[in-house]
C-alpha beads as a LAMMPS data file, in Angstrom:
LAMMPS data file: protein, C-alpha beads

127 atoms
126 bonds

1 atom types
1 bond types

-500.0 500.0 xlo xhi
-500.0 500.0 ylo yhi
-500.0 500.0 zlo zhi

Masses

1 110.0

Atoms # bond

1 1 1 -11.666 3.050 -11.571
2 1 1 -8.650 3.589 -9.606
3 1 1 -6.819 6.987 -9.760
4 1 1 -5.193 8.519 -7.165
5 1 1 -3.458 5.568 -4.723
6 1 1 -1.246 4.766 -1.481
7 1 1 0.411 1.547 -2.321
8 1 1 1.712 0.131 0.531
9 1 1 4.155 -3.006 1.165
10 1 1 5.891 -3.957 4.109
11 1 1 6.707 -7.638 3.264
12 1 1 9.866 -7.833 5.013
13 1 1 12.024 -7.329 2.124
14 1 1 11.682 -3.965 -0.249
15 1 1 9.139 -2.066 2.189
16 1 1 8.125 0.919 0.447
17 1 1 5.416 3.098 0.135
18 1 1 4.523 4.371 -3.542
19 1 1 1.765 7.560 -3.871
20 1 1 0.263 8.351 -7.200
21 1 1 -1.484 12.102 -7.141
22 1 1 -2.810 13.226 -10.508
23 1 1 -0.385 12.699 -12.961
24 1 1 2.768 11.797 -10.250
25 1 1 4.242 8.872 -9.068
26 1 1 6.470 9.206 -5.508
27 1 1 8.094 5.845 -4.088
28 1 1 9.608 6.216 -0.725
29 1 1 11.315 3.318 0.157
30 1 1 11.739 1.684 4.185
31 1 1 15.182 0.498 6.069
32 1 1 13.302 0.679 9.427
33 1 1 12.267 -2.442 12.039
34 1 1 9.072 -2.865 10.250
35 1 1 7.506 -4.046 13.876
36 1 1 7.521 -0.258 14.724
37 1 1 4.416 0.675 13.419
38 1 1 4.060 3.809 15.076
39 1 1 7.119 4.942 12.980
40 1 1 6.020 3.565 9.751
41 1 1 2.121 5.114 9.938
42 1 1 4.112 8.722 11.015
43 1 1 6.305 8.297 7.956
44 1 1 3.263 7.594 5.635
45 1 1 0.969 10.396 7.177
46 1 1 4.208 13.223 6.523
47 1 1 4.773 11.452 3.049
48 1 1 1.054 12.252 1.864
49 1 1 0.758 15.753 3.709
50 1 1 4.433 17.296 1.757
51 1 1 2.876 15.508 -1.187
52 1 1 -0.815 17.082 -0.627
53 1 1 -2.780 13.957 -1.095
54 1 1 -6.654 14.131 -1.208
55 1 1 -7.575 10.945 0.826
56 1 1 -11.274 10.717 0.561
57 1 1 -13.570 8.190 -0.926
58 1 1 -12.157 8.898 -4.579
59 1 1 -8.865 7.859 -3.218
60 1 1 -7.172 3.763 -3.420
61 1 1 -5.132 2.187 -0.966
62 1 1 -3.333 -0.735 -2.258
63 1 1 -1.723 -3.643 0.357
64 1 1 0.672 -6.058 -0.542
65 1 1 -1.130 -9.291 1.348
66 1 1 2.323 -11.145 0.644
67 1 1 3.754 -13.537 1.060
68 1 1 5.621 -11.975 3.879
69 1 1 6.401 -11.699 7.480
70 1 1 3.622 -11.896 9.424
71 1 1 4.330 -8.522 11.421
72 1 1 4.643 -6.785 7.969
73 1 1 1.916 -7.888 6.463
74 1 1 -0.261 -7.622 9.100
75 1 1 0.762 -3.790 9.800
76 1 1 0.333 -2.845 6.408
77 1 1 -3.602 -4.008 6.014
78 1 1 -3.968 -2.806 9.308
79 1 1 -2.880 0.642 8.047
80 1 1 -4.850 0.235 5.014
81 1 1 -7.833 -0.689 7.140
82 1 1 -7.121 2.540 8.994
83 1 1 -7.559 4.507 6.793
84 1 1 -9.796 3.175 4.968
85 1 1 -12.152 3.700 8.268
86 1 1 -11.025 6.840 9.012
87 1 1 -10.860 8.672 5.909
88 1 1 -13.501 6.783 3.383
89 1 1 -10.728 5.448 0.917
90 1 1 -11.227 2.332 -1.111
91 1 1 -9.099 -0.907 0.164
92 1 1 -7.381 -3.318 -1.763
93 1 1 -4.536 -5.824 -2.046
94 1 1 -2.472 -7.683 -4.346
95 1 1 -0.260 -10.328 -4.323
96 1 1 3.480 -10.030 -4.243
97 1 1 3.847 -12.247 -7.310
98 1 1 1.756 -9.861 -9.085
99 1 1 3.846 -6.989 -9.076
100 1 1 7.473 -8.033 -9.728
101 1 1 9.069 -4.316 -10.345
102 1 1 8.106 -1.398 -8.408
103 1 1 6.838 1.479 -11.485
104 1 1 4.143 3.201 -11.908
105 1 1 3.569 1.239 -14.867
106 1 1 3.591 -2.473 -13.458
107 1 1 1.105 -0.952 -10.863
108 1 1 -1.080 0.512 -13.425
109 1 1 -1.146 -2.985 -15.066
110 1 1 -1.657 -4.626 -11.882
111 1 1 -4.721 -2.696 -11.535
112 1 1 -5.940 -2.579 -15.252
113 1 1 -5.499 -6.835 -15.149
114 1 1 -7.654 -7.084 -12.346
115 1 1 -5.091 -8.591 -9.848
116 1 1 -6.144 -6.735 -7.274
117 1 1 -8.963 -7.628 -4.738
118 1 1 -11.097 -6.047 -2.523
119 1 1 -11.980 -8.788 -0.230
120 1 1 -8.672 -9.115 1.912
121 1 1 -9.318 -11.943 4.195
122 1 1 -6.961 -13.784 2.617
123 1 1 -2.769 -12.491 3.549
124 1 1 -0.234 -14.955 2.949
125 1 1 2.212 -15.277 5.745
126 1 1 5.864 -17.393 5.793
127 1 1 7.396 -17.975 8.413

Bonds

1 1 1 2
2 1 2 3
3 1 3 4
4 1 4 5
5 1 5 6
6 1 6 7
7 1 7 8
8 1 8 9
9 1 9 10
10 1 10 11
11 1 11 12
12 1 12 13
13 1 13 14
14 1 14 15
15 1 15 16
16 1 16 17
17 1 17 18
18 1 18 19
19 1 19 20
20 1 20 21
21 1 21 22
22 1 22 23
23 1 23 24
24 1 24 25
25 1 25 26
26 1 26 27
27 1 27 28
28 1 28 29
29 1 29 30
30 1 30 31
31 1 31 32
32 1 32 33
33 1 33 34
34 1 34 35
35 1 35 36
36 1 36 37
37 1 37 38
38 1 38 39
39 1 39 40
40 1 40 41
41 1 41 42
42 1 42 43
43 1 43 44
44 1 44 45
45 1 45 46
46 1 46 47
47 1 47 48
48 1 48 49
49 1 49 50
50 1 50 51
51 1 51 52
52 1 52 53
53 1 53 54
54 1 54 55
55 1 55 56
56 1 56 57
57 1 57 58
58 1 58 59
59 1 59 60
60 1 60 61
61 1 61 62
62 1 62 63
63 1 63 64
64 1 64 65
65 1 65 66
66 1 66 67
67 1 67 68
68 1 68 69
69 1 69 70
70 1 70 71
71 1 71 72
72 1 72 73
73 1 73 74
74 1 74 75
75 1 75 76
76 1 76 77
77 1 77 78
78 1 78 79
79 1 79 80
80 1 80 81
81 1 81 82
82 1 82 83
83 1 83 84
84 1 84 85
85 1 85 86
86 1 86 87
87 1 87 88
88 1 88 89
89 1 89 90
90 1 90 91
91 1 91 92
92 1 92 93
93 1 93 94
94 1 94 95
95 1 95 96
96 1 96 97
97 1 97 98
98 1 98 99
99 1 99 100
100 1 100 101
101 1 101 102
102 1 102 103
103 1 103 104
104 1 104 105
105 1 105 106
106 1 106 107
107 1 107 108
108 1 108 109
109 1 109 110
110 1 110 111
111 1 111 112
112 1 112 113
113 1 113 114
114 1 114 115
115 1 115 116
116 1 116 117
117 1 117 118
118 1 118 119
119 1 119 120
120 1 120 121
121 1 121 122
122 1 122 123
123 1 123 124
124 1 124 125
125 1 125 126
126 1 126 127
Protein backbone atom coordinates (compact mmCIF):
# COMPACT_ATOMS: atom_id res chain seq x y z
CA UNK A 1 0.00 0.00 0.00
CA UNK A 2 1.11 3.35 -0.88
CA UNK A 3 1.60 6.01 1.88
CA UNK A 4 4.00 8.46 1.92
CA UNK A 5 4.72 9.71 -2.04
CA UNK A 6 6.75 12.16 -4.47
CA UNK A 7 4.44 12.65 -7.34
CA UNK A 8 6.17 14.00 -10.00
CA UNK A 9 5.00 15.52 -13.53
CA UNK A 10 6.85 17.43 -15.89
CA UNK A 11 4.62 17.00 -19.02
CA UNK A 12 5.25 20.24 -20.49
CA UNK A 13 2.22 21.88 -19.31
CA UNK A 14 1.31 22.07 -15.29
CA UNK A 15 4.85 20.67 -14.06
CA UNK A 16 4.57 20.24 -10.49
CA UNK A 17 5.78 18.25 -7.89
CA UNK A 18 3.15 17.09 -5.12
CA UNK A 19 4.70 15.34 -1.59
CA UNK A 20 2.39 13.54 0.72
CA UNK A 21 4.19 12.97 4.41
CA UNK A 22 1.91 11.42 7.00
CA UNK A 23 -1.15 13.10 7.03
CA UNK A 24 0.11 16.31 4.54
CA UNK A 25 -0.22 17.08 1.16
CA UNK A 26 2.47 19.93 -0.38
CA UNK A 27 2.16 20.77 -4.27
CA UNK A 28 4.89 22.92 -5.56
CA UNK A 29 4.23 23.87 -8.84
CA UNK A 30 7.18 24.55 -11.98
CA UNK A 31 7.52 27.80 -14.46
CA UNK A 32 11.12 26.71 -15.26
CA UNK A 33 12.71 25.33 -18.90
CA UNK A 34 11.85 21.87 -17.96
CA UNK A 35 15.15 20.74 -20.15
CA UNK A 36 17.18 21.98 -17.09
CA UNK A 37 17.19 19.08 -15.13
CA UNK A 38 19.84 19.95 -12.91
CA UNK A 39 17.48 22.76 -11.65
CA UNK A 40 14.42 20.74 -11.40
CA UNK A 41 16.20 17.54 -9.33
CA UNK A 42 17.82 20.64 -6.90
CA UNK A 43 14.32 22.01 -6.49
CA UNK A 44 12.84 18.52 -5.62
CA UNK A 45 15.81 17.45 -3.27
CA UNK A 46 15.27 21.18 -1.10
CA UNK A 47 11.39 20.56 -1.42
CA UNK A 48 11.63 17.07 0.48
CA UNK A 49 14.56 18.13 2.95
CA UNK A 50 12.29 21.66 4.40
CA UNK A 51 9.48 19.14 4.26
CA UNK A 52 11.54 16.22 6.17
CA UNK A 53 10.62 13.40 3.93
CA UNK A 54 11.65 9.78 4.88
CA UNK A 55 12.67 8.39 1.39
CA UNK A 56 13.38 4.79 2.00
CA UNK A 57 11.84 1.64 0.77
CA UNK A 58 8.39 2.49 2.58
CA UNK A 59 8.35 5.55 0.47
CA UNK A 60 6.32 5.94 -3.46
CA UNK A 61 7.43 7.87 -6.24
CA UNK A 62 4.78 8.49 -8.70
CA UNK A 63 5.70 9.66 -12.65
CA UNK A 64 3.41 11.06 -14.93
CA UNK A 65 4.52 8.80 -18.23
CA UNK A 66 2.30 11.39 -20.28
CA UNK A 67 1.47 12.14 -22.87
CA UNK A 68 4.01 14.86 -22.94
CA UNK A 69 7.13 16.34 -24.27
CA UNK A 70 9.59 14.03 -24.68
CA UNK A 71 12.32 16.02 -22.58
CA UNK A 72 9.71 16.17 -19.72
CA UNK A 73 8.75 13.01 -19.58
CA UNK A 74 11.82 11.53 -19.97
CA UNK A 75 13.45 13.71 -17.00
CA UNK A 76 10.84 12.95 -14.73
CA UNK A 77 11.19 8.84 -14.86
CA UNK A 78 14.66 9.45 -15.01
CA UNK A 79 14.38 11.22 -11.63
CA UNK A 80 12.07 8.69 -10.41
CA UNK A 81 14.50 6.01 -11.51
CA UNK A 82 17.06 7.94 -9.48
CA UNK A 83 15.86 7.68 -6.76
CA UNK A 84 14.40 4.86 -6.80
CA UNK A 85 18.20 3.40 -7.18
CA UNK A 86 19.61 5.49 -4.87
CA UNK A 87 17.39 5.59 -2.03
CA UNK A 88 15.22 2.11 -2.22
CA UNK A 89 11.78 3.88 -2.97
CA UNK A 90 9.04 2.15 -4.87
CA UNK A 91 8.51 3.47 -8.70
CA UNK A 92 5.48 4.04 -10.43
CA UNK A 93 3.59 5.95 -13.12
CA UNK A 94 0.32 6.94 -14.27
CA UNK A 95 -1.17 8.27 -17.08
CA UNK A 96 -2.04 11.89 -17.57
CA UNK A 97 -5.65 11.04 -18.41
CA UNK A 98 -5.85 9.42 -15.17
CA UNK A 99 -5.46 12.20 -13.00
CA UNK A 100 -7.41 15.20 -14.37
CA UNK A 101 -7.16 17.64 -11.10
CA UNK A 102 -4.17 17.92 -9.06
CA UNK A 103 -5.61 16.98 -5.02
CA UNK A 104 -4.66 14.85 -2.78
CA UNK A 105 -7.82 13.21 -3.26
CA UNK A 106 -7.81 12.43 -7.16
CA UNK A 107 -4.27 11.01 -6.34
CA UNK A 108 -5.47 8.89 -3.59
CA UNK A 109 -8.11 7.53 -6.07
CA UNK A 110 -5.66 7.18 -8.70
CA UNK A 111 -3.84 4.91 -6.51
CA UNK A 112 -6.80 3.11 -4.70
CA UNK A 113 -8.27 2.33 -8.65
CA UNK A 114 -5.23 0.75 -9.57
CA UNK A 115 -4.20 3.20 -12.40
CA UNK A 116 -0.97 3.21 -11.55
CA UNK A 117 1.80 0.78 -12.81
CA UNK A 118 4.92 -0.37 -11.86
CA UNK A 119 6.30 -1.56 -15.06
CA UNK A 120 7.19 1.86 -16.84
CA UNK A 121 8.48 0.87 -20.16
CA UNK A 122 5.78 2.27 -21.64
CA UNK A 123 5.88 6.76 -21.66
CA UNK A 124 3.81 8.33 -24.12
CA UNK A 125 5.53 11.06 -25.99
CA UNK A 126 3.84 13.90 -28.61
CA UNK A 127 5.58 15.66 -30.47
Amino acid sequence: MIKDFLIISFTGKNNFIGLKINSNFFIKRFQTNIKDNKLIVNNILQFTKQKKAKIDKNFSVIVNLGPGSFSGVRISLAIGKGIEISKGANLYGYKNVNLRELNRKNIELLIMKNLIEKSLIKPVYIS
